[in-house]
N, C-alpha and C positions, 0 to 999 in steps of 0.2 A: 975518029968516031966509031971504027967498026971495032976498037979495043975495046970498047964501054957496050957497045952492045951484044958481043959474042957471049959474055960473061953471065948479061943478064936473062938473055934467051937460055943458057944453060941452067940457069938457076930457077927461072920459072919452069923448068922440064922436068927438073930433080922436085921443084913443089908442087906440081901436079904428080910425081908417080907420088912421093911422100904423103900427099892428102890419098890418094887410089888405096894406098896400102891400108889407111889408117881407118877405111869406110866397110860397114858391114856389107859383105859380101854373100847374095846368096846364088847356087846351081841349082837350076831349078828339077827337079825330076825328071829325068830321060833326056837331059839337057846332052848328056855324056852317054855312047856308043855301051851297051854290055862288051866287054872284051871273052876270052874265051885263054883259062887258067894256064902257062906255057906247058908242054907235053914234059918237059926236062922237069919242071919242079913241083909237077903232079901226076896223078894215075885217077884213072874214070873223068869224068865229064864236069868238068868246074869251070863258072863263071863267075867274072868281076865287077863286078855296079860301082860307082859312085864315086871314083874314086876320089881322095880329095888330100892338099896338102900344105899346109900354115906358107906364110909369107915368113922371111928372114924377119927377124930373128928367131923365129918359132920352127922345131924342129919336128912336128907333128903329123902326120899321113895315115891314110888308110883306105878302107874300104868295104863294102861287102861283099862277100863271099857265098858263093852257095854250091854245094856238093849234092851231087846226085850220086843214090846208093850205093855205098864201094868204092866212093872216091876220097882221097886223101890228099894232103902234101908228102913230098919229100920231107925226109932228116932236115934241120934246119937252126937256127937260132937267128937271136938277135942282139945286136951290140948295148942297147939300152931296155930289155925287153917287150912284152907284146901283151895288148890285153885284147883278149876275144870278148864281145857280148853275144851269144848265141841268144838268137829272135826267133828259129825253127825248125822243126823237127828234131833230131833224135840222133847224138854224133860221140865223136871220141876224141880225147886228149892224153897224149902221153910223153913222157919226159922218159929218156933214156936212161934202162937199170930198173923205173918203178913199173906202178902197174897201170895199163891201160883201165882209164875212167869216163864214164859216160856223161856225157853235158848235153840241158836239155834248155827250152828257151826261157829266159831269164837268168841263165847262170852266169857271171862274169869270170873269166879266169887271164889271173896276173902268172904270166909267163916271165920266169925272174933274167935278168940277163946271158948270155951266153948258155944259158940252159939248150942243148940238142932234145928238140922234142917233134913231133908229128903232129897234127889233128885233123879231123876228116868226116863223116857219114858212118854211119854203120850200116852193115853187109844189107840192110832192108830198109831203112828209112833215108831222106836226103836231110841235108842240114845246114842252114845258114847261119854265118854269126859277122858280125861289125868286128872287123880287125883296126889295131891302132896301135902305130908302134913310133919313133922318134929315130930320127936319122943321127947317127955320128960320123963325121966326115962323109955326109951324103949317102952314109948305107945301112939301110933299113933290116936287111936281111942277107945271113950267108948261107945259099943253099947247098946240100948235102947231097946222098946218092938215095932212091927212093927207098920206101918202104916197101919191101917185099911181104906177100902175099903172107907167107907164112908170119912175119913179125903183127903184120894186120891181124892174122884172127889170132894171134894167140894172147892168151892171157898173163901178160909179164907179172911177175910178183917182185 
């Protein structure tokens, strides 16, 4: 008898997470701790809201992000790339070799795969944007060594 019932308690286990997965799920706002940007894959004072991330089969994640003046990421890329939606203030995006460009809220930018790029706040104003990027083989992102001071303010052409 307990061959016939091990079976079915597994299967009603596997059809309750299967139904879990398959139900809209909402966090509610401030449900989730602000985290605080790590020192290694930024400079100046950046914090992380919201973070959030698909159930399998879905390979999707993100967050918001918000920089205080002068603060940026490291060098960095992405194996599937990255889209920011900047919601605030006044910030930068640059891909390595071009020219640093200003993104203000409302602009969307598709960050194309494996492209090395940085983005950040500018030297006076802070800047939030919604990141969202797709895992391959579980990794979202490979971080690089910072940006330096000088690569920040200067105007790449």
């Amino acid at each position: 008898m307990n061959r016939l019932i091990a079976p079915l308690v597994a299967l009603s286990l596997l059809s309750a997470e299967t139904q879990a997965a398959s139900e809209i799920r909402i966090t509610q706002n401030g449900a989730q701790p602000s985290i605080k940007g790590a020192a290694e894959n930024f400079t100046g004072t950046v914090r992380v809201d919201g973070l959030f991330k698909g159930d399998l089969p879905a390979r999707i994640g993100g967050g918001t992000v918000t920089f205080e003046p002068g603060a940026r990421t490291a060098w960095h890329s992405h194996p599937l790339g990255q889209t920011l939606i900047v919601t605030a203030g006044v910030g930068y995006v640059q891909q390595e070799g071009g020219p640093r460009q200003e993104i203000r809220p409302g602009d969307i930018v598709w960050i194309p795969p494996h492209i090395r790029h940085w983005h950040g706040a500018t030297a006076s104003n802070g800047m939030t944007h919604i990141a969202i990027a797709e895992a391959e083989d579980g990794k979202t992102v490979t971080w690089e060594e910072k940006v330096s001071d000088a690569q920040y303010a200067a105007q790449a052409q």
